[in-house]
DSSP file (Angstrom, degrees, kcal/mol; ACC not computed):
  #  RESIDUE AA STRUCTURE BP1 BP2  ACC     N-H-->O    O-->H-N    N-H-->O    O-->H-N    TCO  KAPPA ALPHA  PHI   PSI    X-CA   Y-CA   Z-CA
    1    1 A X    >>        0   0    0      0, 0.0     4,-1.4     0, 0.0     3,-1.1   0.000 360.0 360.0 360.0 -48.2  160.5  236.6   -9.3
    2    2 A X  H >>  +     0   0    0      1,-0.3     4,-3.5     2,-0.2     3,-0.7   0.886 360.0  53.1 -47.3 -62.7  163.5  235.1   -7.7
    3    3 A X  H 3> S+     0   0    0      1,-0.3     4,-1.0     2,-0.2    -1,-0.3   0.507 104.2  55.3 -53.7 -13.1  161.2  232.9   -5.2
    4    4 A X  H <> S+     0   0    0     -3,-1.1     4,-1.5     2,-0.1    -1,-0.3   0.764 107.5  50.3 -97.7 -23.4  159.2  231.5   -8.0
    5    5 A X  H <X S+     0   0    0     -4,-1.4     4,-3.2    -3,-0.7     3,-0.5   0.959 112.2  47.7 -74.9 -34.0  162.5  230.2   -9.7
    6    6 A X  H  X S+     0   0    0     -4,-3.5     4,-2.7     1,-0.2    -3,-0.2   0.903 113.8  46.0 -37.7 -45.8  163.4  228.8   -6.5
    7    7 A X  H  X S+     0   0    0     -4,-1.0     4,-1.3     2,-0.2     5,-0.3   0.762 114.8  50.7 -56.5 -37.6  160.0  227.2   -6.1
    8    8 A X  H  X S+     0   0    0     -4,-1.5     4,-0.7    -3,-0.5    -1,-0.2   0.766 110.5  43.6 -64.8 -53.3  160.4  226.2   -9.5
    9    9 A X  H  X S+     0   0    0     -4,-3.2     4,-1.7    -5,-0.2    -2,-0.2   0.973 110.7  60.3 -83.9 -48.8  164.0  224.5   -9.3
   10   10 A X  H  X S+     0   0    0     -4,-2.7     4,-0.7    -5,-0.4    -2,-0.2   0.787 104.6  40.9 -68.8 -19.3  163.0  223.0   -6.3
   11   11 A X  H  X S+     0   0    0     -4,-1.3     4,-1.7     2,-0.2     5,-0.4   0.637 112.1  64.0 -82.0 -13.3  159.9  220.9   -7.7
   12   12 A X  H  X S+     0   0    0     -4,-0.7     4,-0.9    -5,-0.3    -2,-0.2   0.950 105.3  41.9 -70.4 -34.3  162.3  220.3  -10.6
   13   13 A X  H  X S+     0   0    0     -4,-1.7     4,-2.5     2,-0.2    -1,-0.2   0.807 109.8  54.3 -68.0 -30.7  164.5  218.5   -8.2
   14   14 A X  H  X S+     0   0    0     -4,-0.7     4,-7.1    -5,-0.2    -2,-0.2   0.883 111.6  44.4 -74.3 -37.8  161.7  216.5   -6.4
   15   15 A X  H  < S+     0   0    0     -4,-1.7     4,-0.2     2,-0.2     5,-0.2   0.925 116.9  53.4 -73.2 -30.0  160.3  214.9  -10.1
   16   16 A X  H  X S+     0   0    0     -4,-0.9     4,-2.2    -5,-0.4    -2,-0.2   0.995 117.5  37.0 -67.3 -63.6  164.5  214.4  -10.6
   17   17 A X  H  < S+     0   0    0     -4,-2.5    -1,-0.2     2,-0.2    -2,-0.2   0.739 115.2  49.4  20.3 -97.6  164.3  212.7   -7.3
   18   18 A X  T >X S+     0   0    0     -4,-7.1     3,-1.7     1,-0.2     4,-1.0   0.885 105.6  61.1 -75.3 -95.9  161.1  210.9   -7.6
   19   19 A X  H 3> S+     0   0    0      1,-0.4     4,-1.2     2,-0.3    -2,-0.2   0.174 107.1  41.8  45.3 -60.2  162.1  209.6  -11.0
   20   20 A X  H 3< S+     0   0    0     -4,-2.2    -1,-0.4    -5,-0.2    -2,-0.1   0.168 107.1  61.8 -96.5  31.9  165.1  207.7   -9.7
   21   21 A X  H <> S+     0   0    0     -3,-1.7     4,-2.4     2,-0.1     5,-0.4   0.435 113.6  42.9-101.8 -56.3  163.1  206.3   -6.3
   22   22 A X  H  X S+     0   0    0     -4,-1.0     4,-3.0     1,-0.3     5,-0.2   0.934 115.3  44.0 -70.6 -29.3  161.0  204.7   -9.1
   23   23 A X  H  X S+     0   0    0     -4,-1.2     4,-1.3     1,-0.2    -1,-0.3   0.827 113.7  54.2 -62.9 -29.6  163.8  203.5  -11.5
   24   24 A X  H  > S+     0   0    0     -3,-0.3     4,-1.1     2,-0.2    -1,-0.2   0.954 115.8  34.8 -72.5 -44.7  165.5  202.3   -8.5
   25   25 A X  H  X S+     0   0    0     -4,-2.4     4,-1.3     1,-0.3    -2,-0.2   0.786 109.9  62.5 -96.5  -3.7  162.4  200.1   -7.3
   26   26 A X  H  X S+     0   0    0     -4,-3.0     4,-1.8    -5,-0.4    -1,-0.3   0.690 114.9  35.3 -53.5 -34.9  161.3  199.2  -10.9
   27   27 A X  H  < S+     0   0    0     -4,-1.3    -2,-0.2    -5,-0.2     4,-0.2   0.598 107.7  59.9-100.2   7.1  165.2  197.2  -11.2
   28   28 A X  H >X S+     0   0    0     -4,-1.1     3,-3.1     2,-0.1     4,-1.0   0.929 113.6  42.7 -88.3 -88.8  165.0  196.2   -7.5
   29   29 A X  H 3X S+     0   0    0     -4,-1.3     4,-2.0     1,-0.3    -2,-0.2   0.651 116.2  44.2 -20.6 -48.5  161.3  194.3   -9.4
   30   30 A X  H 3X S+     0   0    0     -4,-1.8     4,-1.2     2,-0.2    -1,-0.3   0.802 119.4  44.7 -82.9 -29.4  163.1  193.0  -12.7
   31   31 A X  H <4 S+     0   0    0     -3,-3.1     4,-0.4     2,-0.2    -2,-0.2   0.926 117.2  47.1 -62.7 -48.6  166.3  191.7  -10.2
   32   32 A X  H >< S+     0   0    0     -4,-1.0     3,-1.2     1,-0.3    -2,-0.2   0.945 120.6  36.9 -81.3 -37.6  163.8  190.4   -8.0
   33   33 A X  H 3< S+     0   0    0     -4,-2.0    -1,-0.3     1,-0.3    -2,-0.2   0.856 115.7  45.3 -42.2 -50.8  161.7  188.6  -11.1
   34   34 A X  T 3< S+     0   0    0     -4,-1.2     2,-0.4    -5,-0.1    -1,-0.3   0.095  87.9 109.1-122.2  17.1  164.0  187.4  -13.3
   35   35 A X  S <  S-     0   0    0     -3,-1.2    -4,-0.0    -4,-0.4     0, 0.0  -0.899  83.9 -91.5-102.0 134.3  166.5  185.7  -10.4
   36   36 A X        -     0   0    0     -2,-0.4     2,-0.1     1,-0.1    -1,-0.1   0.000  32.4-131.1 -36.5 112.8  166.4  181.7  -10.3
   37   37 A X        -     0   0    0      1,-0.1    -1,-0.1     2,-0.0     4,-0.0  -0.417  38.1-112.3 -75.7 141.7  163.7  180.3   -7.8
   38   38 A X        -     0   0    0     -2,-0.1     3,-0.5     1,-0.1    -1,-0.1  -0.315  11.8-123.6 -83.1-178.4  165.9  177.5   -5.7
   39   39 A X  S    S+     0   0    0      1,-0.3     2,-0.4     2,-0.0    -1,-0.1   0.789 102.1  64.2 -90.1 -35.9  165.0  173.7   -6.2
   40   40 A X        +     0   0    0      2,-0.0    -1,-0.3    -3,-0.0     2,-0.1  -0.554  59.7 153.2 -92.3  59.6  164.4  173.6   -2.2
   41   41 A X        -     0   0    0     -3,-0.5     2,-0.4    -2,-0.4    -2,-0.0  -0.458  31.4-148.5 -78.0 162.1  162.0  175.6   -1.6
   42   42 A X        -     0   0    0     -2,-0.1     2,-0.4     3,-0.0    -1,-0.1  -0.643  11.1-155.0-107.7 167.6  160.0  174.6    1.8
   43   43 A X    >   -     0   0    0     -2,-0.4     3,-1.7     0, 0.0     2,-0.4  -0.982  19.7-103.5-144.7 148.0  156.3  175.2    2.2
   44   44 A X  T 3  S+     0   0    0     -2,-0.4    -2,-0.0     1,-0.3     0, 0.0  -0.431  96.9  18.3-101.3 156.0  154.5  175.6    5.0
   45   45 A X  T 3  S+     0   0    0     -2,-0.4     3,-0.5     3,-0.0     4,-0.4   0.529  88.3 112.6 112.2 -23.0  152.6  173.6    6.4
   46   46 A X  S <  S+     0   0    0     -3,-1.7     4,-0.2     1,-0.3    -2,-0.1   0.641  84.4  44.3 -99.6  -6.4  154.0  170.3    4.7
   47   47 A X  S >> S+     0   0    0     -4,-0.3     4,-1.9     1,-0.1     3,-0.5   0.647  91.1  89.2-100.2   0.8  155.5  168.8    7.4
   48   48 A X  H 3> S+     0   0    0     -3,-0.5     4,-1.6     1,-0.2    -2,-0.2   0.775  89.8  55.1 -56.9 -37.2  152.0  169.6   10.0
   49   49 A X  H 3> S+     0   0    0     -4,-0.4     4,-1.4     1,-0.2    -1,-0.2   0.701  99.6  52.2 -52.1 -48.0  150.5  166.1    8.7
   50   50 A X  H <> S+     0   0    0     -3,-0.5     4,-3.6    -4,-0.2    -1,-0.2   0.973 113.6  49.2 -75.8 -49.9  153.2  164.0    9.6
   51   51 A X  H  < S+     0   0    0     -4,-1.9     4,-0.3     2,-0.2    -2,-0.2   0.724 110.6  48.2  17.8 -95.9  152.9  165.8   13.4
   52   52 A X  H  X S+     0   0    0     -4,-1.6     4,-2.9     2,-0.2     3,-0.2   0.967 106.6  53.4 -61.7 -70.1  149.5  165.4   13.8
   53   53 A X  H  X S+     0   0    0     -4,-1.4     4,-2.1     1,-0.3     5,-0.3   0.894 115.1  47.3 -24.1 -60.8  149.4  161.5   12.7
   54   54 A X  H  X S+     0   0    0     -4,-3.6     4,-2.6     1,-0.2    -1,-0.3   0.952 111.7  43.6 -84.6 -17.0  152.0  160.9   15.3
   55   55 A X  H  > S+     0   0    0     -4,-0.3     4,-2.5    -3,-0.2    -2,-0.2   0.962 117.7  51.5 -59.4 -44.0  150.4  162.9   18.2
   56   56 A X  H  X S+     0   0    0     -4,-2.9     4,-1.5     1,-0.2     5,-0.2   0.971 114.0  44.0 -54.0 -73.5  147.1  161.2   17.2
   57   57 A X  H  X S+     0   0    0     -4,-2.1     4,-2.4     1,-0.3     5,-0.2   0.741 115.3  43.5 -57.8 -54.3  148.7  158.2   17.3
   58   58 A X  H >X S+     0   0    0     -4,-2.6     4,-1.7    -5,-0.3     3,-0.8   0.985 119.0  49.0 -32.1 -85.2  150.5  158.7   20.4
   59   59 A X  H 3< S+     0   0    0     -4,-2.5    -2,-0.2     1,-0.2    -3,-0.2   0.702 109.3  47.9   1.2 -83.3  147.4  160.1   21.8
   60   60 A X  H >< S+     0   0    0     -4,-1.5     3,-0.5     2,-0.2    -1,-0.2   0.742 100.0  63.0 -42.2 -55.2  145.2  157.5   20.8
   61   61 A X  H << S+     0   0    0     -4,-2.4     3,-0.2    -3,-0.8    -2,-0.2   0.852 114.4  39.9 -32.8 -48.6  147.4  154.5   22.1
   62   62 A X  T 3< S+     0   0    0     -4,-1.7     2,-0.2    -5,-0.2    -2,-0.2   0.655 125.4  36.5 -76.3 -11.9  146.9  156.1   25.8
   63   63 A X    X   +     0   0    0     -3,-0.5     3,-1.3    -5,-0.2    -1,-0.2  -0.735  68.0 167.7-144.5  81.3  143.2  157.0   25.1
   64   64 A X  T 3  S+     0   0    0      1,-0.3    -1,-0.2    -3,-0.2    -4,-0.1   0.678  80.3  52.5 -83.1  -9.2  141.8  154.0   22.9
   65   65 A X  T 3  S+     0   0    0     -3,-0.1     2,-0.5    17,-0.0    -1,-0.3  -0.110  72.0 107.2-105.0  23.5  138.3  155.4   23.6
   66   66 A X    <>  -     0   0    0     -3,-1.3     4,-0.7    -6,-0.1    -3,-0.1  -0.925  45.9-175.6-107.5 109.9  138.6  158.9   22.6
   67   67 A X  T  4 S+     0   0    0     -2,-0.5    -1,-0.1     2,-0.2    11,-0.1   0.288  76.7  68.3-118.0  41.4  136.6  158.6   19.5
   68   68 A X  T  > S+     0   0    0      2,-0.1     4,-2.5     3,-0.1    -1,-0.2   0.634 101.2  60.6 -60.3 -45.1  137.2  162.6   18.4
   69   69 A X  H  > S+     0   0    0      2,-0.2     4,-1.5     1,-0.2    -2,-0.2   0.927 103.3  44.5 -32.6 -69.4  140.8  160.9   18.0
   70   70 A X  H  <>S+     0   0    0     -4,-0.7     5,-2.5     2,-0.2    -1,-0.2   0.587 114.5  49.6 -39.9 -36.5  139.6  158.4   15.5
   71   71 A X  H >45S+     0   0    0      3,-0.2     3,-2.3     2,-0.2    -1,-0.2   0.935 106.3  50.5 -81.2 -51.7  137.7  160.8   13.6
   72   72 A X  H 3<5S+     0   0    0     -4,-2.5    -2,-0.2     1,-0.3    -1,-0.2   0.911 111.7  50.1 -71.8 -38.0  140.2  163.3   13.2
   73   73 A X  T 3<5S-     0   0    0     -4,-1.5    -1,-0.3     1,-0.1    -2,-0.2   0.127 120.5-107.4-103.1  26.5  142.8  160.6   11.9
   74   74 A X  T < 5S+     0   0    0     -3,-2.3     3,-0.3    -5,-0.1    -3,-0.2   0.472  79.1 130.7  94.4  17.0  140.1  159.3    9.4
   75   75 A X    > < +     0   0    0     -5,-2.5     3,-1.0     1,-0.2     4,-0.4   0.135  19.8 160.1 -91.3  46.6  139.1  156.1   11.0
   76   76 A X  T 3>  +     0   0    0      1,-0.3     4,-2.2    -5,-0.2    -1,-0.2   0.544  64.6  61.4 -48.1 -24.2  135.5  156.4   11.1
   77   77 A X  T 34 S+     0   0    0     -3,-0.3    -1,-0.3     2,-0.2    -2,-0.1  -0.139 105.5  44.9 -98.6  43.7  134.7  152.9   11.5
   78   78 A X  T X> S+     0   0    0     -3,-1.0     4,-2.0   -11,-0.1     3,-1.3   0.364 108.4  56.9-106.9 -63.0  136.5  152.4   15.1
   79   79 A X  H >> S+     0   0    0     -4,-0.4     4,-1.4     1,-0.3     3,-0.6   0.756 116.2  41.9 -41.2 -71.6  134.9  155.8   16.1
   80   80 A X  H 3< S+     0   0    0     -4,-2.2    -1,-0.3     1,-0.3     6,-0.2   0.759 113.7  49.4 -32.4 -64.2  131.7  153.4   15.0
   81   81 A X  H <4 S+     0   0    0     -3,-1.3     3,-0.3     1,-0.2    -1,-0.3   0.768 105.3  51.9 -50.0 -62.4  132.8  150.7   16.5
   82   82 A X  H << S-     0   0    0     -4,-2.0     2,-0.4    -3,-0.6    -1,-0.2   0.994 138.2  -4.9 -53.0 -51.1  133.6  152.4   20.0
   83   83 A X    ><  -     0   0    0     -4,-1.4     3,-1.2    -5,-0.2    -1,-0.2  -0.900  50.5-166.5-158.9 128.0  129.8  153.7   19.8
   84   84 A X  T 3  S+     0   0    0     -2,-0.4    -3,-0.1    -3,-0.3    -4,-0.1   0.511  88.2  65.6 -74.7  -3.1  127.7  153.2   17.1
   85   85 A X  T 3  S+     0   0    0     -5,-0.1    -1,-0.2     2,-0.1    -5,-0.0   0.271  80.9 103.3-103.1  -0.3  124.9  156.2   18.7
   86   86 A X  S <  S-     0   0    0     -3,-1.2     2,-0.5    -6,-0.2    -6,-0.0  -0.474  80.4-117.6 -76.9 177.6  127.7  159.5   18.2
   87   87 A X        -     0   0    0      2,-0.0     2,-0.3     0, 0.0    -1,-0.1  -0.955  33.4-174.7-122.1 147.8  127.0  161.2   15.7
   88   88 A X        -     0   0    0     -2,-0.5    -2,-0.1   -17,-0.0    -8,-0.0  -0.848  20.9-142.3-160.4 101.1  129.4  161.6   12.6
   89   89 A X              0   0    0     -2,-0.3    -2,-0.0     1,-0.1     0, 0.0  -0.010 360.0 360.0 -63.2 146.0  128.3  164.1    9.8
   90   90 A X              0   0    0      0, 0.0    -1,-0.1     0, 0.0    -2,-0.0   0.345 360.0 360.0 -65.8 360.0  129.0  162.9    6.5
């Protein structure tokens, strides 16, 4: 009898336990929720554009015939222009 109230008080401690592991990471949630998003956030990714454009650009100045160059930086009519026979899906 004595070993089933032990067993007993000891899943009574585990629910006591588990009980404040979830109130603890339920106010962790509501802290994390309800705190002021900053003004500066970055994103990523938003300076890769600017990068590319100058590496094309670079790029392109050394290799005036490269006409994957041209394509990628939207100039489809030099790409044309270098040779009017590539092909360049629509």
């Amino acid at each position: 009898m004595s070993a089933k109230k032990v067993n007993n008080a000891a899943i009574e401690i585990f629910f006591y336990i588990l009980f404040l592991f979830i109130l603890l990471l339920a106010s962790i949630n509501i802290d994390t929720y309800l705190k002021p998003v900053d003004v500066d956030v970055k994103v990523l990714g938003a300076e890769t554009q600017n990068k590319e454009d100058i590496f094309w650009q670079n790029f392109l100045s050394k290799h005036p015939d490269y006409i994957p160059g041209w394509i990628e930086i939207e100039r489809i009519d030099k790409a044309n222009e270098i040779d009017p026979n590539y092909i360049i899906k629509p």
